[in-house]
Biopython code that builds the backbone (N, CA, C, O; Angstrom):
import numpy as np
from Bio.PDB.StructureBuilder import StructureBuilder

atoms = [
    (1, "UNK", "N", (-143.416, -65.243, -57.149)),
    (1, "UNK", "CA", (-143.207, -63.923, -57.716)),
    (1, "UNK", "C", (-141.715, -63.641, -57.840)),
    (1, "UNK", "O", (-140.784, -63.983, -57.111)),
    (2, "UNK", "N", (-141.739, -62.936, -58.943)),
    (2, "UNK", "CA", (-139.796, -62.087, -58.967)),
    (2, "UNK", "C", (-140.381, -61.107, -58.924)),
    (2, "UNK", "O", (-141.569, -60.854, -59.125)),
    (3, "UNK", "N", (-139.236, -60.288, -58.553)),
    (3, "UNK", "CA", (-138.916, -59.039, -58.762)),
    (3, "UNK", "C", (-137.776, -58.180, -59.254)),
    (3, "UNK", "O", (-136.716, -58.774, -59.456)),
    (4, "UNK", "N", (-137.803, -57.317, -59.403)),
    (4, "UNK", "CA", (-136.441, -56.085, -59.936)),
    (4, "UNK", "C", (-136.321, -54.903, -58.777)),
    (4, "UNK", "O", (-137.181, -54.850, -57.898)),
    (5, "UNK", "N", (-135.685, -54.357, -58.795)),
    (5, "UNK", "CA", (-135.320, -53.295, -57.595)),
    (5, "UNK", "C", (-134.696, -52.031, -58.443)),
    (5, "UNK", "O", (-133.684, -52.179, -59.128)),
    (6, "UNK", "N", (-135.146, -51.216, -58.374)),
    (6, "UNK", "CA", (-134.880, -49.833, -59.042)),
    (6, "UNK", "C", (-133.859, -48.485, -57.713)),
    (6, "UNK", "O", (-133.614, -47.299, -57.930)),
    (7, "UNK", "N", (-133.650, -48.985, -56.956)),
    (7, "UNK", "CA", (-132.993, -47.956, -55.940)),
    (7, "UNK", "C", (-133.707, -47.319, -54.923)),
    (7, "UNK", "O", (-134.368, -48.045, -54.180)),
    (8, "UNK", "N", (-133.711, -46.066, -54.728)),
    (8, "UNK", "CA", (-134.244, -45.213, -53.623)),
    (8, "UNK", "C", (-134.871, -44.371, -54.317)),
    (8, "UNK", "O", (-135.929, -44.009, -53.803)),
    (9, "UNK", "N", (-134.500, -43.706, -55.754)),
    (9, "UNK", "CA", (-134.643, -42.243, -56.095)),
    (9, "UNK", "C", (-134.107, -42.321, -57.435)),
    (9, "UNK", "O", (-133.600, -43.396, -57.754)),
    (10, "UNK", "N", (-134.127, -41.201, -58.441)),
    (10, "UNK", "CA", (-133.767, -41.332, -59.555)),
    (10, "UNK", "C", (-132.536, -41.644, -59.549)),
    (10, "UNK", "O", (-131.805, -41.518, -58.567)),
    (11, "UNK", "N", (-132.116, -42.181, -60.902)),
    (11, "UNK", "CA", (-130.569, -42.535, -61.622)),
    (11, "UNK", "C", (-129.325, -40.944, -60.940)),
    (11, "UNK", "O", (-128.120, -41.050, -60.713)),
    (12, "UNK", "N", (-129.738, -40.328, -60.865)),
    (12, "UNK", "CA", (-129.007, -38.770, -60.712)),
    (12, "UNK", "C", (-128.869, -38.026, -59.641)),
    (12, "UNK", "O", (-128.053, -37.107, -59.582)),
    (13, "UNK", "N", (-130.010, -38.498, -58.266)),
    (13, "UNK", "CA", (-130.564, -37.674, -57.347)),
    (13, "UNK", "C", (-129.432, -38.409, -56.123)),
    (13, "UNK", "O", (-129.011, -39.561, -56.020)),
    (14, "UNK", "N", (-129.246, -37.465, -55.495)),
    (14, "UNK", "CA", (-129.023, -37.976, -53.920)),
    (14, "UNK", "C", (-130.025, -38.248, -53.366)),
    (14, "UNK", "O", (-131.165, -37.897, -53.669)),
    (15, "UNK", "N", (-129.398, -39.440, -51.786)),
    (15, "UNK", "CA", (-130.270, -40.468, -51.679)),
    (15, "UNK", "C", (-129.582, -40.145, -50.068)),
    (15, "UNK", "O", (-128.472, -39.764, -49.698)),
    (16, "UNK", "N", (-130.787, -40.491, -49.392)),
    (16, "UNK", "CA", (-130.542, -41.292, -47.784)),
    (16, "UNK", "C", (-129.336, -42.178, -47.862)),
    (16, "UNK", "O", (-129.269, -42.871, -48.877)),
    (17, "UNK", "N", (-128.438, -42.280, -47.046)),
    (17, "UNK", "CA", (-127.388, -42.821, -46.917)),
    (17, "UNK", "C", (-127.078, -43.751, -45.708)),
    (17, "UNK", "O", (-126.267, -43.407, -44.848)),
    (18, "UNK", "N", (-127.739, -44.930, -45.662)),
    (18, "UNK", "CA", (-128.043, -45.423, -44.690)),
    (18, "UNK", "C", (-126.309, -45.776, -43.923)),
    (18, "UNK", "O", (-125.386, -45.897, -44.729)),
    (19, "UNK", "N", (-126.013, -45.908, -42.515)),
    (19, "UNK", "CA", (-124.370, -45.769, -42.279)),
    (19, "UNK", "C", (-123.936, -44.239, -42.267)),
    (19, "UNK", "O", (-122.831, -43.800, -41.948)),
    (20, "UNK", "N", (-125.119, -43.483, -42.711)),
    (20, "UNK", "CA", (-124.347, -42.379, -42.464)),
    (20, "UNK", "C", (-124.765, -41.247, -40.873)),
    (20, "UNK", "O", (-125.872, -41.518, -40.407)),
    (21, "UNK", "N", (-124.352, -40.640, -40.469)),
    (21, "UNK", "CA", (-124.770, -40.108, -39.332)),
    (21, "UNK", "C", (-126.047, -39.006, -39.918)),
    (21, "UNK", "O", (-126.770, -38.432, -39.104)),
    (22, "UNK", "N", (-126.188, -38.831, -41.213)),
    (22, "UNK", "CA", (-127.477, -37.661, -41.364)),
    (22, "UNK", "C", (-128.459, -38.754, -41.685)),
    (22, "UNK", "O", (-129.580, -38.303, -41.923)),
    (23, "UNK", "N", (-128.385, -39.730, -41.740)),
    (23, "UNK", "CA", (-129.311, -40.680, -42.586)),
    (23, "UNK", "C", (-130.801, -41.197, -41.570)),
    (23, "UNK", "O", (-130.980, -41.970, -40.629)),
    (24, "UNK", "N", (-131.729, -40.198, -42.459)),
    (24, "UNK", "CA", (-133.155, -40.640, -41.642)),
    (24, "UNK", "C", (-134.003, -40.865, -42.612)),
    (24, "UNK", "O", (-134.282, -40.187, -43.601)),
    (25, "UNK", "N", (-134.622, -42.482, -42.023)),
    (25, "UNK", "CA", (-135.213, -43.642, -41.893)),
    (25, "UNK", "C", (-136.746, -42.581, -42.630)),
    (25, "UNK", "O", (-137.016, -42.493, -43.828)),
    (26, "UNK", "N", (-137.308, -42.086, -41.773)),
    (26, "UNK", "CA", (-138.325, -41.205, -42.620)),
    (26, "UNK", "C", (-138.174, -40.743, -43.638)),
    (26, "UNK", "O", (-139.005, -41.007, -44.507)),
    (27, "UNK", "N", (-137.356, -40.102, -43.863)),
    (27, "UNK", "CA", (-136.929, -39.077, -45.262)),
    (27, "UNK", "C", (-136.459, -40.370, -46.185)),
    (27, "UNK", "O", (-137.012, -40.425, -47.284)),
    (28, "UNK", "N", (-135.838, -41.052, -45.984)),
    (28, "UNK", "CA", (-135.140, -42.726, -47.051)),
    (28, "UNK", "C", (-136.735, -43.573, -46.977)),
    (28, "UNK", "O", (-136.532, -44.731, -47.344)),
    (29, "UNK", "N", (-138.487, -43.325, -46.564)),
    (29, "UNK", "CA", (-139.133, -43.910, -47.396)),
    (29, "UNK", "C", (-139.872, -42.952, -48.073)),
    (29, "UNK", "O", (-140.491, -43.185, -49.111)),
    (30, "UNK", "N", (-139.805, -41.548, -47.335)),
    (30, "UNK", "CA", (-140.740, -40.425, -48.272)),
    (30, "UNK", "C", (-140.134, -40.329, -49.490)),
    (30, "UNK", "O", (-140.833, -40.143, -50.486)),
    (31, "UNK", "N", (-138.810, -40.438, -49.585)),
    (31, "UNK", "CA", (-138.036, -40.609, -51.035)),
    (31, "UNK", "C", (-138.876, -41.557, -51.617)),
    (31, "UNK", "O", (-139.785, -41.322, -52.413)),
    (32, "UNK", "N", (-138.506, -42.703, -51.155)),
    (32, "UNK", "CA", (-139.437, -43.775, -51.804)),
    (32, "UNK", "C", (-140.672, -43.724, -52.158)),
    (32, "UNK", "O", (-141.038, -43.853, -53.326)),
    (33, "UNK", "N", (-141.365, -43.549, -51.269)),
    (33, "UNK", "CA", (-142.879, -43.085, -51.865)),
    (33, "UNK", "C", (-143.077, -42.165, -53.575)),
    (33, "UNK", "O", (-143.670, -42.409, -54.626)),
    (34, "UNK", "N", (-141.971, -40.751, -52.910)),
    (34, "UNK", "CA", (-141.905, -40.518, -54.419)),
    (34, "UNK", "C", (-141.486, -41.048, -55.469)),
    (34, "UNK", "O", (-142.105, -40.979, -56.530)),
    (35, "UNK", "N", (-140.569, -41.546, -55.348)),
    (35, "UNK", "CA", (-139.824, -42.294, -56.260)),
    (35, "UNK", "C", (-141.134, -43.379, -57.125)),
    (35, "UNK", "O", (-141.237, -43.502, -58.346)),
    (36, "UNK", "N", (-141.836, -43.918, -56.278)),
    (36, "UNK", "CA", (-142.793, -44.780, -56.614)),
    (36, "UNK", "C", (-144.176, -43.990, -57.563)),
    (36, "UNK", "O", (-144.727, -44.418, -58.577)),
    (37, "UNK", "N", (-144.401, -42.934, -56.922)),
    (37, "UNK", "CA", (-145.368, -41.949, -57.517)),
    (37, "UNK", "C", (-144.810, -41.405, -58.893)),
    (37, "UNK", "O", (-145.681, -41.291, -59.756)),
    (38, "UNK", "N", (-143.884, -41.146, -59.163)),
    (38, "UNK", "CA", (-143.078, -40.897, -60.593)),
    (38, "UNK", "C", (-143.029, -41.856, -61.027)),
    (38, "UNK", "O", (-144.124, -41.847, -61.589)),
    (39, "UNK", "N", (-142.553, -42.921, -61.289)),
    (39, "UNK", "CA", (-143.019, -44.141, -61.629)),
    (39, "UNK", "C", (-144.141, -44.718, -62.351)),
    (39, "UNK", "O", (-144.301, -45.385, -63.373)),
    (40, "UNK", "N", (-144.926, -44.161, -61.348)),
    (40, "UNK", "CA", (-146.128, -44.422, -61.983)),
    (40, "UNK", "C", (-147.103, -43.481, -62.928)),
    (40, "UNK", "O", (-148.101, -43.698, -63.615)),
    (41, "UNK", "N", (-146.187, -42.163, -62.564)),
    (41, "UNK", "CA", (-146.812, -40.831, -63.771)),
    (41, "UNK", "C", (-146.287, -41.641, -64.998)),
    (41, "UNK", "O", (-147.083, -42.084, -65.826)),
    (42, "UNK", "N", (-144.903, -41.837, -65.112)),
    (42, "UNK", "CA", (-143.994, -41.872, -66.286)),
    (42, "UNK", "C", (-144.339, -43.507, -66.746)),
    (42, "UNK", "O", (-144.057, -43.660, -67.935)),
    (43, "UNK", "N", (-144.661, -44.259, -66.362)),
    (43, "UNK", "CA", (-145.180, -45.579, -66.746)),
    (43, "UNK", "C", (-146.158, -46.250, -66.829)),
    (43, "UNK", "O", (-146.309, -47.193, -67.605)),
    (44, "UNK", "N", (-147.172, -45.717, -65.800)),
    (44, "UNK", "CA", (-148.993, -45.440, -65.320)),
    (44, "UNK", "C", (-148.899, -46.687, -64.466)),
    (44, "UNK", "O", (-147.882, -47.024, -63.860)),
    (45, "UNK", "N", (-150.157, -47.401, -64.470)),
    (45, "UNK", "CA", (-150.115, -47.876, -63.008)),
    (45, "UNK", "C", (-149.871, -49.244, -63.476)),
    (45, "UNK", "O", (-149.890, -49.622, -64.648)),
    (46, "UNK", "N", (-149.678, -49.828, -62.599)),
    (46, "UNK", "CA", (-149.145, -50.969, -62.290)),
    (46, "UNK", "C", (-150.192, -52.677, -63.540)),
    (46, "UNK", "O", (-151.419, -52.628, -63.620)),
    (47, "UNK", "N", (-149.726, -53.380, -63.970)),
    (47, "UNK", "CA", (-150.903, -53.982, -64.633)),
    (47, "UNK", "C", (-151.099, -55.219, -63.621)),
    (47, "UNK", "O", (-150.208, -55.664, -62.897)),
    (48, "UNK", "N", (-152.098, -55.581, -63.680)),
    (48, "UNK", "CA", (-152.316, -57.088, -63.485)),
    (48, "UNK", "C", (-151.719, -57.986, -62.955)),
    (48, "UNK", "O", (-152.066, -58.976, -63.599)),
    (49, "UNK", "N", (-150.815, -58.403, -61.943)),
    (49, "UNK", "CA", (-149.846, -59.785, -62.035)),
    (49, "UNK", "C", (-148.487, -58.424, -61.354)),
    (49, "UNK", "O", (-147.674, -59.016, -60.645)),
    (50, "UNK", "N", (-148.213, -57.085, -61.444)),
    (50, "UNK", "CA", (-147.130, -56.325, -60.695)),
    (50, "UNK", "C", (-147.578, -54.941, -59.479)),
    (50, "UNK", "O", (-148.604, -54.284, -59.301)),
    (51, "UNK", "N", (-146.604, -54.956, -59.017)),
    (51, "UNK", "CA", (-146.509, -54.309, -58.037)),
    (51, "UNK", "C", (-145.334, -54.004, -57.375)),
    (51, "UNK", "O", (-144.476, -54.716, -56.853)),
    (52, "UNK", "N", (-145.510, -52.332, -57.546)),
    (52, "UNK", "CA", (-144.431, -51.116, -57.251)),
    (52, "UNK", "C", (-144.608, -50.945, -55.700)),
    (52, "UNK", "O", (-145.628, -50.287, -55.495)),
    (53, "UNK", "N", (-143.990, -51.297, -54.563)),
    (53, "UNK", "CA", (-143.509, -51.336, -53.384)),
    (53, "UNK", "C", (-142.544, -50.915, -52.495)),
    (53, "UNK", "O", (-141.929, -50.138, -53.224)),
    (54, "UNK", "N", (-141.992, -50.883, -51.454)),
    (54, "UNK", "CA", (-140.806, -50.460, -51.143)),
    (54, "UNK", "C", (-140.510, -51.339, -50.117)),
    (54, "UNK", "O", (-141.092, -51.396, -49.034)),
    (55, "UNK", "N", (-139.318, -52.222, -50.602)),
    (55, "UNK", "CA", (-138.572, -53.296, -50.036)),
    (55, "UNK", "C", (-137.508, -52.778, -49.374)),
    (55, "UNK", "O", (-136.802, -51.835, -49.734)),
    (56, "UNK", "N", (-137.410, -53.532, -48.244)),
    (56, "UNK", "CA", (-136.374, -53.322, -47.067)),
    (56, "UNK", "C", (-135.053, -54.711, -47.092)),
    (56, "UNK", "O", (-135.258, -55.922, -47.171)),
    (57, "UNK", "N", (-134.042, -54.151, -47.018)),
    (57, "UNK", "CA", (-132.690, -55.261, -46.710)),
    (57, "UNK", "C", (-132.205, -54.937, -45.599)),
    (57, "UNK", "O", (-132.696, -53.952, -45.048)),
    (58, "UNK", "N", (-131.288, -55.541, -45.047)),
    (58, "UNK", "CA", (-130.393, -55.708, -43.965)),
    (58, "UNK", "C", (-128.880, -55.081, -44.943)),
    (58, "UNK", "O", (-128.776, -55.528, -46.085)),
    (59, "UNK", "N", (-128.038, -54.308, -44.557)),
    (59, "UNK", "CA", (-126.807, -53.964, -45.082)),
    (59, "UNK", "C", (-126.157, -54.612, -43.781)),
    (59, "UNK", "O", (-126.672, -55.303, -42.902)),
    (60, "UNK", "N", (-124.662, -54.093, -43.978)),
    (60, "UNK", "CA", (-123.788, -54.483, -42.761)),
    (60, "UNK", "C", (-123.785, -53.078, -42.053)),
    (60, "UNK", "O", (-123.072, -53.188, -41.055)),
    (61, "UNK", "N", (-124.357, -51.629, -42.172)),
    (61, "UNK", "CA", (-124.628, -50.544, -41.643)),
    (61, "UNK", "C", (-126.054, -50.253, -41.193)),
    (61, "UNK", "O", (-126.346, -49.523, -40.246)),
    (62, "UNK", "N", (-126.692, -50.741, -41.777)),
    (62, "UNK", "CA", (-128.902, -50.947, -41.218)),
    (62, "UNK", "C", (-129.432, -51.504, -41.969)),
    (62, "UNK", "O", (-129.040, -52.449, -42.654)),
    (63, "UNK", "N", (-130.584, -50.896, -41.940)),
    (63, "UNK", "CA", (-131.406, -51.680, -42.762)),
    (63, "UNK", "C", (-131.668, -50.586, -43.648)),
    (63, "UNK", "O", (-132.092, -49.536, -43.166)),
    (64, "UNK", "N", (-131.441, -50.708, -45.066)),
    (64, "UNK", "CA", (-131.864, -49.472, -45.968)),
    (64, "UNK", "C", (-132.944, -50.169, -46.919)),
    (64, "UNK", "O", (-132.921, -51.397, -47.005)),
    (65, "UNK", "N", (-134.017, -49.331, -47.734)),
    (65, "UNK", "CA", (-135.169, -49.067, -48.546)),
    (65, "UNK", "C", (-134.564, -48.835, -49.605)),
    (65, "UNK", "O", (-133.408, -48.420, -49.687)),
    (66, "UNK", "N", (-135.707, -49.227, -50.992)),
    (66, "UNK", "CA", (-135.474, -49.002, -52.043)),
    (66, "UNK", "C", (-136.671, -49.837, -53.026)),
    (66, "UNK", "O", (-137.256, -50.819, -52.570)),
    (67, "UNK", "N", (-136.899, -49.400, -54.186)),
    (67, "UNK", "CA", (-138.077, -49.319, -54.507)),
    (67, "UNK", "C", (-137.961, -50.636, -55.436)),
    (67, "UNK", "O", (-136.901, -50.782, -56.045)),
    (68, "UNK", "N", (-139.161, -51.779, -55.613)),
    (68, "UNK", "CA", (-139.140, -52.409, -56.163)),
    (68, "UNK", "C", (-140.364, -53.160, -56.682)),
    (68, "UNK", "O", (-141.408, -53.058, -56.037)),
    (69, "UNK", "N", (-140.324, -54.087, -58.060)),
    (69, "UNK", "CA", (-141.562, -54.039, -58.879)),
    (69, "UNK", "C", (-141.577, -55.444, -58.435)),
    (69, "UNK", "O", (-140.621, -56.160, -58.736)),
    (70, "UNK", "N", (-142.529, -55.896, -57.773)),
    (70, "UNK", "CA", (-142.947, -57.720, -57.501)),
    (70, "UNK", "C", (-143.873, -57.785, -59.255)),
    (70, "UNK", "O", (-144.706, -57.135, -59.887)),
    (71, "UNK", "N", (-143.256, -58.694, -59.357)),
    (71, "UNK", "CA", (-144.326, -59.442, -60.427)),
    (71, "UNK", "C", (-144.596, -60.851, -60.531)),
    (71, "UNK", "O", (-143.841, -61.688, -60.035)),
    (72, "UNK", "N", (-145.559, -61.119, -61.105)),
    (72, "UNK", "CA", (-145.838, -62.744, -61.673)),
    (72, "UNK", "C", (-145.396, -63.461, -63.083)),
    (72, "UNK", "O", (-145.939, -63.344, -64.181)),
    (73, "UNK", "N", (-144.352, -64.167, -62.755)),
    (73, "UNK", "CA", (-143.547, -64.449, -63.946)),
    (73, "UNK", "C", (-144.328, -64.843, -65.410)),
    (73, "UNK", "O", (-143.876, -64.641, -66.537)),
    (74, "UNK", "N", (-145.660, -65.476, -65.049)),
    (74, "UNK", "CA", (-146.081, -65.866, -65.801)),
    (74, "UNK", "C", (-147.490, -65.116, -66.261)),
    (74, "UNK", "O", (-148.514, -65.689, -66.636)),
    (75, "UNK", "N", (-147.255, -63.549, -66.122)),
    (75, "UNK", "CA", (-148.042, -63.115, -66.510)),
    (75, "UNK", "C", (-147.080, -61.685, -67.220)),
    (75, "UNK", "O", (-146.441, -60.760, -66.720)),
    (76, "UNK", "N", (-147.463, -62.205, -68.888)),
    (76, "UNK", "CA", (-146.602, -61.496, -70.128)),
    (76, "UNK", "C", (-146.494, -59.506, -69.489)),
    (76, "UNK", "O", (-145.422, -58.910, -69.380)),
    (77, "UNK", "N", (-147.712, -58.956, -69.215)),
    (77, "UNK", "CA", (-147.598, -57.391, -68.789)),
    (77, "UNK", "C", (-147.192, -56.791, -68.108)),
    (77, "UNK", "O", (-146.901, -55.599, -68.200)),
    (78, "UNK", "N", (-147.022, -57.908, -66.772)),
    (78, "UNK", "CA", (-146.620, -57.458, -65.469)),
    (78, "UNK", "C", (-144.797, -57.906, -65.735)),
    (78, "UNK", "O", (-144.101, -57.375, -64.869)),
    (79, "UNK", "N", (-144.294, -58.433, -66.365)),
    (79, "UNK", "CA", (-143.227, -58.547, -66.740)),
    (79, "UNK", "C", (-142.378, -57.635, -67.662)),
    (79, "UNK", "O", (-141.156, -57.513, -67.578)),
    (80, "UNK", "N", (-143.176, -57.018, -68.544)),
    (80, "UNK", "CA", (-142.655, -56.379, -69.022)),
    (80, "UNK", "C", (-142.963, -54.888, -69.012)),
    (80, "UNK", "O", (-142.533, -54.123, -69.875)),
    (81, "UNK", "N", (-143.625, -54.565, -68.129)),
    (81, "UNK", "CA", (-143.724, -53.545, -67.087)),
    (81, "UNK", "C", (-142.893, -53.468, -66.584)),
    (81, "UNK", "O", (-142.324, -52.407, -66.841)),
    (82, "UNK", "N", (-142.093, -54.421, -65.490)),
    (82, "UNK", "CA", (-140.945, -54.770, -64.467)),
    (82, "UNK", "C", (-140.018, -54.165, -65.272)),
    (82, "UNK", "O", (-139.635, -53.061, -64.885)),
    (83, "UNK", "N", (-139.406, -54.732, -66.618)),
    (83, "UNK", "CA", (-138.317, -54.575, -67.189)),
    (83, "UNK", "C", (-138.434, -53.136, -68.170)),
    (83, "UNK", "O", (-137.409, -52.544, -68.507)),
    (84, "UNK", "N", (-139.326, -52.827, -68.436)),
    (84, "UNK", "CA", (-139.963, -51.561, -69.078)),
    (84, "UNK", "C", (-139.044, -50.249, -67.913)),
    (84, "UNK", "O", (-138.364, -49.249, -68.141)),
    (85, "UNK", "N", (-139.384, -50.771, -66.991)),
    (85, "UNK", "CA", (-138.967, -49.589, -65.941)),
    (85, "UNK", "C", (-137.910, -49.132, -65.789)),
    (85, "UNK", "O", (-137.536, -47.978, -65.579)),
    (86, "UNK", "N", (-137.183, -50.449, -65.940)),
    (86, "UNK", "CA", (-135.589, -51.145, -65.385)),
    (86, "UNK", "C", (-134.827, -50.529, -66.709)),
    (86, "UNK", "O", (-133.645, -50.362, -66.412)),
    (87, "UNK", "N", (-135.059, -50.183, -67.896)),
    (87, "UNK", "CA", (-134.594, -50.199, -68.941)),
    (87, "UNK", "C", (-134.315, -48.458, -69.237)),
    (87, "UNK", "O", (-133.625, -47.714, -69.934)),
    (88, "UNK", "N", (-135.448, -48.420, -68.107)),
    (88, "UNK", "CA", (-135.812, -46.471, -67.976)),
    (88, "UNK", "C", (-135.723, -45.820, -67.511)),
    (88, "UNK", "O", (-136.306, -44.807, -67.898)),
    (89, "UNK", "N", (-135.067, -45.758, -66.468)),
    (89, "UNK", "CA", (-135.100, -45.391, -65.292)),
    (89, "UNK", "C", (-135.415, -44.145, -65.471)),
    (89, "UNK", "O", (-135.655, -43.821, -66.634)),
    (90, "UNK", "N", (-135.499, -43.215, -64.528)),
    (90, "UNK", "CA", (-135.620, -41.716, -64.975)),
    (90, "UNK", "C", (-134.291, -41.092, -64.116)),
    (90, "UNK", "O", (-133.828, -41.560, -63.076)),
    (91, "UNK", "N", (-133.831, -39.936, -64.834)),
    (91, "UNK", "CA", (-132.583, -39.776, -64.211)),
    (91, "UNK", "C", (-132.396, -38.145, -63.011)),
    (91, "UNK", "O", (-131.417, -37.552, -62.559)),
    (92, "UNK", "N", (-134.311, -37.895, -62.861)),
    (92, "UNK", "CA", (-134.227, -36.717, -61.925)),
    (92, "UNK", "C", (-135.550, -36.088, -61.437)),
    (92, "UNK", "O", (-136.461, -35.782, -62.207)),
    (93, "UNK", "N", (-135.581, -35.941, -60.275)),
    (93, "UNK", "CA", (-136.848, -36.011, -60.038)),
    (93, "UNK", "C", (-137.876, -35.405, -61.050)),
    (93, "UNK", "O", (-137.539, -34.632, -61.947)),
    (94, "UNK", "N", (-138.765, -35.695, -60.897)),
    (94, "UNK", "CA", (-139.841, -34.855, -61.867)),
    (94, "UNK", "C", (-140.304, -33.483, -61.391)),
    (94, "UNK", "O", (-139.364, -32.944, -60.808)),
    (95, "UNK", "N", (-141.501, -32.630, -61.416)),
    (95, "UNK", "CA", (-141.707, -31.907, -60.681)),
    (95, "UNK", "C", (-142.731, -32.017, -59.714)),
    (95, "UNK", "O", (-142.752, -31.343, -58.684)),
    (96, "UNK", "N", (-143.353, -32.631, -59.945)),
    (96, "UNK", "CA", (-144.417, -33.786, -58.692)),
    (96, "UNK", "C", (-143.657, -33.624, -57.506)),
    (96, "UNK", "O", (-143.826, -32.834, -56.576)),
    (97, "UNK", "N", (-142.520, -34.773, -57.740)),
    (97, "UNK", "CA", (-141.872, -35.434, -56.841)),
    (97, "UNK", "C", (-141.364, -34.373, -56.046)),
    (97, "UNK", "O", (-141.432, -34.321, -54.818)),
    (98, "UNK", "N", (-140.667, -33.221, -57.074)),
    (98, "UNK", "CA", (-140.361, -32.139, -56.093)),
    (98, "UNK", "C", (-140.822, -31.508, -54.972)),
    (98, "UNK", "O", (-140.257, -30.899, -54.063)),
    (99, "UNK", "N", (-142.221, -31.837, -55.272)),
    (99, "UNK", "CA", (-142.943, -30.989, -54.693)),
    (99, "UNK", "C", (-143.562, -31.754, -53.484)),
    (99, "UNK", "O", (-143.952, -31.233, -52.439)),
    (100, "UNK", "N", (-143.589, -33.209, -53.834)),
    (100, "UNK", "CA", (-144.119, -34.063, -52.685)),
    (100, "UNK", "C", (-142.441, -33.994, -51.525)),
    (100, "UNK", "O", (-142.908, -33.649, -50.440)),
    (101, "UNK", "N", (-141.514, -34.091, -51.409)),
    (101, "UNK", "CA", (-140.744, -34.001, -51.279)),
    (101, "UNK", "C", (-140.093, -32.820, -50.473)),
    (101, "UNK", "O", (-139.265, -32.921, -49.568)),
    (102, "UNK", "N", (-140.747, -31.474, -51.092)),
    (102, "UNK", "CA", (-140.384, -30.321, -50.426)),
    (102, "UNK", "C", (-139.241, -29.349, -51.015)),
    (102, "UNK", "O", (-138.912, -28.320, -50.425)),
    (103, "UNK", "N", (-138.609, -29.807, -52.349)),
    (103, "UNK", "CA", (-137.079, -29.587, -52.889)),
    (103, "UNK", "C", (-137.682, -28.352, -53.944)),
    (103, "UNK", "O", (-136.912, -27.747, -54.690)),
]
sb = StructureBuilder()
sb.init_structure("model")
sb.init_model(0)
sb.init_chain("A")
sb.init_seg("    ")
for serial, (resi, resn, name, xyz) in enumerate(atoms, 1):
    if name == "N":
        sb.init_residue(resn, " ", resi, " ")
    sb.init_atom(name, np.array(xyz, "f"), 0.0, 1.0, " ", f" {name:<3s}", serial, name[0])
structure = sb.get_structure()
């Protein structure tokens, strides 16, 4: 499988700041969650061969989250789903998200 990685949160929004002293680990995946749920309003669900997740790294400050599309290279929808997204990002929460969120 590849994948693409889309961030934490929209193109526009503040984000959990992992390294930072306000930065909580809960609130940096409930972002995510939303982030993932908009996503999937604005693109619908996932096809065949992909999958919208929330992947974890190691930084040199923690470990920070951020949302990302696994796919199967060799399956034409789930690929261009991946890059469909990547091309689109959205640049603010929706009003869903707002609301899952609390903002």
């Amino acid at each position: 499988m590849d994948y693409e990685t889309f961030g934490c949160t929209p193109v526009d929004e503040d984000c959990q700041q992992v390294g930072m002293p306000s930065y909580d680990p809960q609130k940096a995946r409930a972002e995510c969650k939303a982030f993932i749920h908009q996503l999937r309003r604005q693109f619908g669900n996932e096809p065949f061969g992909a999958m919208l997740k929330i992947k974890s790294s190691l930084h040199d400050f923690g470990q920070y989250l951020e949302v990302s599309c696994m796919f199967e290279e060799n399956e034409e929808e789930a690929v261009n789903y991946a890059y469909k997204i990547e091309a689109n990002l959205p640049e603010n929460w929706d009003d869903e998200a707002k609301k899952e969120l609390g903002l």
